[in-house]
C-alpha positions in Angstrom: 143.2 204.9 104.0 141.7 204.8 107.6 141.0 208.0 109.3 142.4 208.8 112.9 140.5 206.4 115.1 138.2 204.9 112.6 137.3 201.1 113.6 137.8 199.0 110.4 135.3 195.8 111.0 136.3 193.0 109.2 133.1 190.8 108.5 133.5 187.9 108.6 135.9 187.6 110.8 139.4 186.0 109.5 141.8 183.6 110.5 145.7 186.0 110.6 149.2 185.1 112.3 149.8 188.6 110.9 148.1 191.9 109.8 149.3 193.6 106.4 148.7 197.0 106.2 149.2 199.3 102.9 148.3 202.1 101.2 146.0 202.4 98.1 147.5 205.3 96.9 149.5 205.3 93.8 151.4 208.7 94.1 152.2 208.4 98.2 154.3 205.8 98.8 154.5 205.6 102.8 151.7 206.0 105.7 152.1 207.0 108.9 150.2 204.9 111.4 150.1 205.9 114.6 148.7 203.0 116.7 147.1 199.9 115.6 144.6 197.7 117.4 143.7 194.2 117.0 140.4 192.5 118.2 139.3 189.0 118.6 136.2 187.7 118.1 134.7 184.4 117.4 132.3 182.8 114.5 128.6 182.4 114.8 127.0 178.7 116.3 128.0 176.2 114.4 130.9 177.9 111.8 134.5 178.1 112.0 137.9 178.6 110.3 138.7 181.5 108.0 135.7 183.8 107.5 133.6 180.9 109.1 133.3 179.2 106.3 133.4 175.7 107.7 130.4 174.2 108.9 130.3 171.7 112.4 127.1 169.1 112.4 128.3 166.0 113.6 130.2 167.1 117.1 129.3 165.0 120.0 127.8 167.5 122.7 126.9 169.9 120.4 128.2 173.1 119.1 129.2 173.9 122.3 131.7 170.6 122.1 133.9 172.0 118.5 136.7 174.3 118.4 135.8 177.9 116.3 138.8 178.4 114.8 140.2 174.8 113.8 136.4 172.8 113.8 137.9 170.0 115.7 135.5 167.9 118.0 136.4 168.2 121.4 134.4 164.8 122.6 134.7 162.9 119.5 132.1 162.4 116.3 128.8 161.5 117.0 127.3 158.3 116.4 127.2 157.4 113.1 130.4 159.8 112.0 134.1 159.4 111.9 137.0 161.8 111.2 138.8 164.8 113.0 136.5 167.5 112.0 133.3 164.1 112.5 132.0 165.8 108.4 132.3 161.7 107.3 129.7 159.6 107.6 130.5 155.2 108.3 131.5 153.6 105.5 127.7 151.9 103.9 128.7 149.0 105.9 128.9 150.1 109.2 127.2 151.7 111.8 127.6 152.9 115.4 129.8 154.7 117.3 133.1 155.3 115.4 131.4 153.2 113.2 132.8 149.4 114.3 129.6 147.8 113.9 128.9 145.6 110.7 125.7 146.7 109.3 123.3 143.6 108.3 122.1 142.9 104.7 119.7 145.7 104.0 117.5 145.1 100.6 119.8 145.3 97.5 122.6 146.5 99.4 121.3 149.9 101.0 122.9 151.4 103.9 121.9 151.1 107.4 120.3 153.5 109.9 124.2 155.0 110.7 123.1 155.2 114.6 121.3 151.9 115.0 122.3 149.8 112.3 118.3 149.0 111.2 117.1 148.4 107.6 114.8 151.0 107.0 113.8 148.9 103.4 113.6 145.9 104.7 116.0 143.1 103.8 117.5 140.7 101.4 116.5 137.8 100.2 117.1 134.9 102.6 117.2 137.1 105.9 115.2 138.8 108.7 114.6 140.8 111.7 115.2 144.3 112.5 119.0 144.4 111.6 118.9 141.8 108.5 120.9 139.4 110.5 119.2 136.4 110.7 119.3 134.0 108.1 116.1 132.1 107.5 115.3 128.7 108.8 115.9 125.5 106.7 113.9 125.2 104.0 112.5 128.8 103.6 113.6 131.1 101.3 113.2 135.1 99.9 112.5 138.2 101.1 111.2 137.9 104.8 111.5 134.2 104.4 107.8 133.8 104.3 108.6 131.4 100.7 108.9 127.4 101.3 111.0 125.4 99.3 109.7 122.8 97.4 110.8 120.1 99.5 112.3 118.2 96.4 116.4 119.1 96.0 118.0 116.4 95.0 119.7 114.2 98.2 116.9 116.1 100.1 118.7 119.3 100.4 117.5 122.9 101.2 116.7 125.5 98.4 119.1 128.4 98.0 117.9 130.8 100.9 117.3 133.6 98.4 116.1 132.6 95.3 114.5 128.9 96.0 116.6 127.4 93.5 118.2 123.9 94.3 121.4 124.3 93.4 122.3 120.3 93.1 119.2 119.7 90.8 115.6 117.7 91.9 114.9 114.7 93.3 114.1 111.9 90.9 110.7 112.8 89.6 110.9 116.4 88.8 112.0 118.8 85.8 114.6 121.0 87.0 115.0 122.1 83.1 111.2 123.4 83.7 111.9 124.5 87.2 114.8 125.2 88.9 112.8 125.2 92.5 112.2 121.9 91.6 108.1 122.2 92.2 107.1 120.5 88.1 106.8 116.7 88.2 108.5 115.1 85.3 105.8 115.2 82.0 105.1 113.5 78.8 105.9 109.6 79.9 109.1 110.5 81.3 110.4 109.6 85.2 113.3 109.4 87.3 116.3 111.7 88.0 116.3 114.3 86.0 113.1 113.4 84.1 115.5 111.4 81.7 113.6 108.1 82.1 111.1 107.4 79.8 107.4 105.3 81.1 107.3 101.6 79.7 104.1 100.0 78.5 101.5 101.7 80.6 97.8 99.8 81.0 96.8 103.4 80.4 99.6 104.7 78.4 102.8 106.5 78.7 101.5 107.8 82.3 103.7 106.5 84.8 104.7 107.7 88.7 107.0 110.3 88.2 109.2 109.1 90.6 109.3 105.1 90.1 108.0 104.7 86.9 105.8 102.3 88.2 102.7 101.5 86.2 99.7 101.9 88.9 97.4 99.9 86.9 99.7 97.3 85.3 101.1 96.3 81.8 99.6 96.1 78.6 99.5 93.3 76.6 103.0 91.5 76.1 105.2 93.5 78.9 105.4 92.9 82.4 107.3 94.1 85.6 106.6 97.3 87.8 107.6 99.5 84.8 106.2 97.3 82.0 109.4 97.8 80.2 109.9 93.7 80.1 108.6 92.1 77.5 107.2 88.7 77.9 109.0 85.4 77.9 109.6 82.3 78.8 106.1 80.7 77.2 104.5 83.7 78.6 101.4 86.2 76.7 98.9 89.2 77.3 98.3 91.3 80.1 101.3 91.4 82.7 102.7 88.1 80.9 100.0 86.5 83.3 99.0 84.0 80.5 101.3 80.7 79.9 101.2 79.1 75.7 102.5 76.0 75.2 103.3 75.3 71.8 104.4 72.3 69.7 108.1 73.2 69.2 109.5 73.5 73.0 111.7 76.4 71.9 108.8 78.8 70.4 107.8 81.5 71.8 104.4 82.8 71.1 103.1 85.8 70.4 103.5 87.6 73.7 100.0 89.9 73.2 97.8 87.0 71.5 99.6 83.4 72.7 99.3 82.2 69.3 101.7 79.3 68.4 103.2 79.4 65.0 103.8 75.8 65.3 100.4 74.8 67.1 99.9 73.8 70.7 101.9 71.0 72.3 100.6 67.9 73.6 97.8 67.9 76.0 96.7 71.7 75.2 94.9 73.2 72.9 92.6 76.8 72.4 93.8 79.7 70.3 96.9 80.4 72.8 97.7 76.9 73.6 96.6 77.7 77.1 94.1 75.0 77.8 94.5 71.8 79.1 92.7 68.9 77.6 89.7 67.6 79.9 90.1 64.8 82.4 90.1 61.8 80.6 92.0 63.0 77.0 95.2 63.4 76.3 97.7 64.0 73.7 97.9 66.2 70.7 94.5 67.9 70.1 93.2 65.9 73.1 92.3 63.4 70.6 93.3 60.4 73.2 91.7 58.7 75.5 93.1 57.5 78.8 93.2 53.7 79.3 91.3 54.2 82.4 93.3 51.8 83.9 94.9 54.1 86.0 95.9 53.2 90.2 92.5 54.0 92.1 90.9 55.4 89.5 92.9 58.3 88.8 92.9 60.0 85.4 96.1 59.8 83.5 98.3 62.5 82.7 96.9 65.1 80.0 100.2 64.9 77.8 101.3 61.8 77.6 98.7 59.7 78.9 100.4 58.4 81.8 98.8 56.6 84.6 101.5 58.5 87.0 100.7 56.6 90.0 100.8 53.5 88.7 98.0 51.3 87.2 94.8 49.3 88.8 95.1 45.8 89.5 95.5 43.7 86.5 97.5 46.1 84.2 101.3 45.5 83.8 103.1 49.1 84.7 106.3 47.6 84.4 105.4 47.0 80.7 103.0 49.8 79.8 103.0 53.1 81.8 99.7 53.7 79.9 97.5 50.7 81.9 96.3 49.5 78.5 98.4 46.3 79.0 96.5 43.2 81.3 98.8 40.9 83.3 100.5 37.9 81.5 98.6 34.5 81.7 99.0 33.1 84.9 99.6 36.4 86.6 97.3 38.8 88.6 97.0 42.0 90.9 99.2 44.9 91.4 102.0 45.1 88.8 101.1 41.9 87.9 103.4 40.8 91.2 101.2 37.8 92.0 101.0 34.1 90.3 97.7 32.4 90.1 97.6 29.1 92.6 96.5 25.8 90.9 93.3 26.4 89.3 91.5 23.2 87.7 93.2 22.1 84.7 95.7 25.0 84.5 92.8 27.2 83.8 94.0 31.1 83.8 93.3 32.9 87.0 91.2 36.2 87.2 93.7 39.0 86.3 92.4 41.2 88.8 91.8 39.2 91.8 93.6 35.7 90.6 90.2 34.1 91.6 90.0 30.8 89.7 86.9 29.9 87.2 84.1 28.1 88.6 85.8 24.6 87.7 87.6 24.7 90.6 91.5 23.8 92.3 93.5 21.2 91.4 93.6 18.5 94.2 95.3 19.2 96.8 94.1 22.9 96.6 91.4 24.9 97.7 89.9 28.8 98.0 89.0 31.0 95.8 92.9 31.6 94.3 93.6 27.5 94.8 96.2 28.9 97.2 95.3 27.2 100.2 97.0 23.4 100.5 95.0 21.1 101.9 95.2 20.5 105.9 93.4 19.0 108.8 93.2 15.8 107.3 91.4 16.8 104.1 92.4 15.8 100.8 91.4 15.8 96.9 89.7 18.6 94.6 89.1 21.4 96.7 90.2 19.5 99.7 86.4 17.6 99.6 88.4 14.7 101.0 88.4 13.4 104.4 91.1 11.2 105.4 91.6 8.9 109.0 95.1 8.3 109.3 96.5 5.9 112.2 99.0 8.2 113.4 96.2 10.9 115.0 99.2 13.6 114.3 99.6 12.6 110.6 98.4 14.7 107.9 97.3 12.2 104.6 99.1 13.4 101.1 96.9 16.2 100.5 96.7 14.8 96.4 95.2 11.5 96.9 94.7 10.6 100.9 97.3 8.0 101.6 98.8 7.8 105.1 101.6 6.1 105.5 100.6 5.2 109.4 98.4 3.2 107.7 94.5 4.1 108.2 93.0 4.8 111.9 90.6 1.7 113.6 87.6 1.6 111.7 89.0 3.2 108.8 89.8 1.6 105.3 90.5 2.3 101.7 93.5 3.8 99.6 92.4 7.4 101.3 91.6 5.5 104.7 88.0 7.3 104.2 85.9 4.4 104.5 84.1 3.6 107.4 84.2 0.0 107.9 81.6 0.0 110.9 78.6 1.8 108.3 79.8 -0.9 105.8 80.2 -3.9 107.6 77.2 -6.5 107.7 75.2 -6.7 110.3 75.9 -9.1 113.3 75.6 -9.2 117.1 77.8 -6.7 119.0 78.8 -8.5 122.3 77.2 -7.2 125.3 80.2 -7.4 127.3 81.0 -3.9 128.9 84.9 -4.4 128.0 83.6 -4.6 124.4 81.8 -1.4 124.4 84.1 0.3 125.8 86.9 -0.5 123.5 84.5 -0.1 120.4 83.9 3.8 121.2 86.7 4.7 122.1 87.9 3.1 118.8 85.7 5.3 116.9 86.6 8.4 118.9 
């Protein structure tokens, strides 16, 4: 019980609507109270509510800005806190004043700076600058995109910003089972998308461009194409199929790393591959022929079959024999034995090459060196030796024997009028007259 004007301090100070008073005492049950006085005070800086037990931090303005008794904010939170009595903090994802702005991406998800939204720990993979919000540029990737991406996602896309991983696989030529990021060529003779491609016949083995499959230093023996997978054909042998066999049965192959024929070589070749023709002037199997040499202008025949392709020289019948080793027919001469011999002496056989008679001579009638030529300008007889003196001046005698049929020219006798009467007659006395004279030479002229 309070004595008569004792002040009862109540530290802290408390929070009332209304005061209870009572006694202590078990045996006196009233009090008698003369007068009662209440007095206010407030909380220390920065405490409020019932016995100042609540605590303001976050009051925009300050202490001086929160109510002592309720711990309201008279101006609102400050930056960075939200709520009537401003004690919560933004949600990890925000920032700012009544925290509406969107914090950035802050390494492994911390929060941000709650007044200016910075990463104080930097920031995730695939981003950058002081708030985290900027993604990296295209082909970049990881934490302060300072990482490149390999450059080879399939279709030529861009790597995954954060880990450098192409999501969509590699471009043909790399192992995206070795490396996701697509930086490991494809290995152990294998190319192409995937890697799943396996190298052909390599020069230098199963080491082939990992992106092609293409065999930088060409094929081995019996495979051909840029990645060697194709094996030779078609006659063909060895190194890049670049050898040709020719072997006796047309439908053989040979061996496509050697060129050896099973059945031998074919006409007109021969060597261990069938791959060598015979030599200018043989043909046939083995080369064991010889051309006729008969051949149009010299020209060899052909190493197979012994043809003289062209045609043959002068004296050799094509029609008959494509070979030249046939001569012309009696009779006939030249090219293709086109030509008939004239009228050689006694039906003697022309030259086959030129159709030049022998020595003996033309019939008569005849005359050159073919007995082509009839017999003109009044000549006559073997090889047109014949002079004849017809009447008619215009007449030409029968080239055979001489006769004209104008009977023979003045001064002229015999069967072949070539007799000169005036250097046969007998000698006599020419008459001096001039008339005569005249008459006589002109006569003769």
């Amino acid at each position: 019980m309070s004595q008569l004007g004792l002040d009862q301090q109540i530290t802290p100070p408390r929070l009332a609507r209304h005061i209870n008073i009572t006694t202590v005492s078990r045996t006196q049950h009233y009090m008698v109270l003369c007068e009662v006085k209440i007095f206010e005070t407030d909380c220390p800086n920065g405490t409020y509510g019932d016995g100042c037990a609540g605590n303001c931090r976050h009051c925009k303005g300050g202490f001086q800005q929160f109510d002592h008794i309720y711990g309201t904010c008279n101006m609102g939170c400050e930056t960075g806190f939200v709520g009537l009595l401003c004690v919560h903090s933004c949600n990890i994802s925000f920032y700012g004043e009544n925290c509406t702005e969107r914090c950035g991406n802050c390494l492994n998800g911390s929060r941000c700076n709650l007044k200016n939204g910075s990463c104080p720990g930097g920031c995730s993979p695939s981003f950058l600058g002081v708030y985290c919000n900027q993604t990296c540029l295209s082909g970049q990737y990881g934490p302060g995109c300072v990482n490149r991406c390999s450059g080879n996602c399939f279709n030529t896309e861009t790597c995954n910003g954060i880990t450098g991983v192409c999501l969509n696989g590699c471009a043909p030529g790399y192992d995206y089972n070795r490396d996701a990021k697509c930086g490991a060529t494809c290995t152990n003779g294998s190319y192409g998308q995937n890697c799943s491609a396996k190298c052909g016949h390599c020069l230098d083995g199963p080491i082939c461009d990992n992106l092609s499959g293409k065999c930088s230093d060409g094929c081995e023996r019996g495979y051909k194409g840029g990645t060697c997978n194709e094996i030779c054909a078609n006659k063909t042998f060895g190194y890049n199929c670049e050898g040709h066999c020719h072997c006796n049965y047309e439908s053989e192959q040979c061996d496509v790393i050697s060129g050896n024929c099973s059945s031998g070589c074919a006409n007109g070749w021969i060597g261990l591959n069938c791959s060598t023709s015979c030599t200018a002037g043989s043909y046939g199997h083995k080369c064991k022929d010889s051309c006729s040499g008969n051949c149009l202008n010299g020209e060899t025949c052909h190493f197979t079959t012994g043809e003289c392709s062209t045609g043959c020289a002068p004296g050799y019948d094509y029609t008959r024999d494509d070979h030249c080793q046939t001569a012309c027919d009696d009779y006939s001469y030249g090219q293709n034995c086109s030509s008939r011999c004239g009228h050689c002496l006694v039906d003697a056989v022309c030259d086959k090459i030129s159709g030049n008679c022998p020595s003996g001579g033309c019939k008569m009638g005849y005359s050159g060196s073919r007995c082509d030529q009839i017999c003109t300008d009044n000549t006559f007889g073997y090889n047109c030796e014949g002079l004849c003196h017809c009447n008619n001046i215009s007449e030409q005698c029968n080239v055979t024997n001489g006769d004209c049929s104008s009977g023979c020219a003045i001064g002229w006798a015999g069967n072949n009028c070539s007799k000169d009467m005036i250097l046969t007659a007998p000698a006599r006395k020419l008459s001096t007259a001039p008339e005569a004279k005249v008459a006589r030479v002109l006569s003769r002229g």
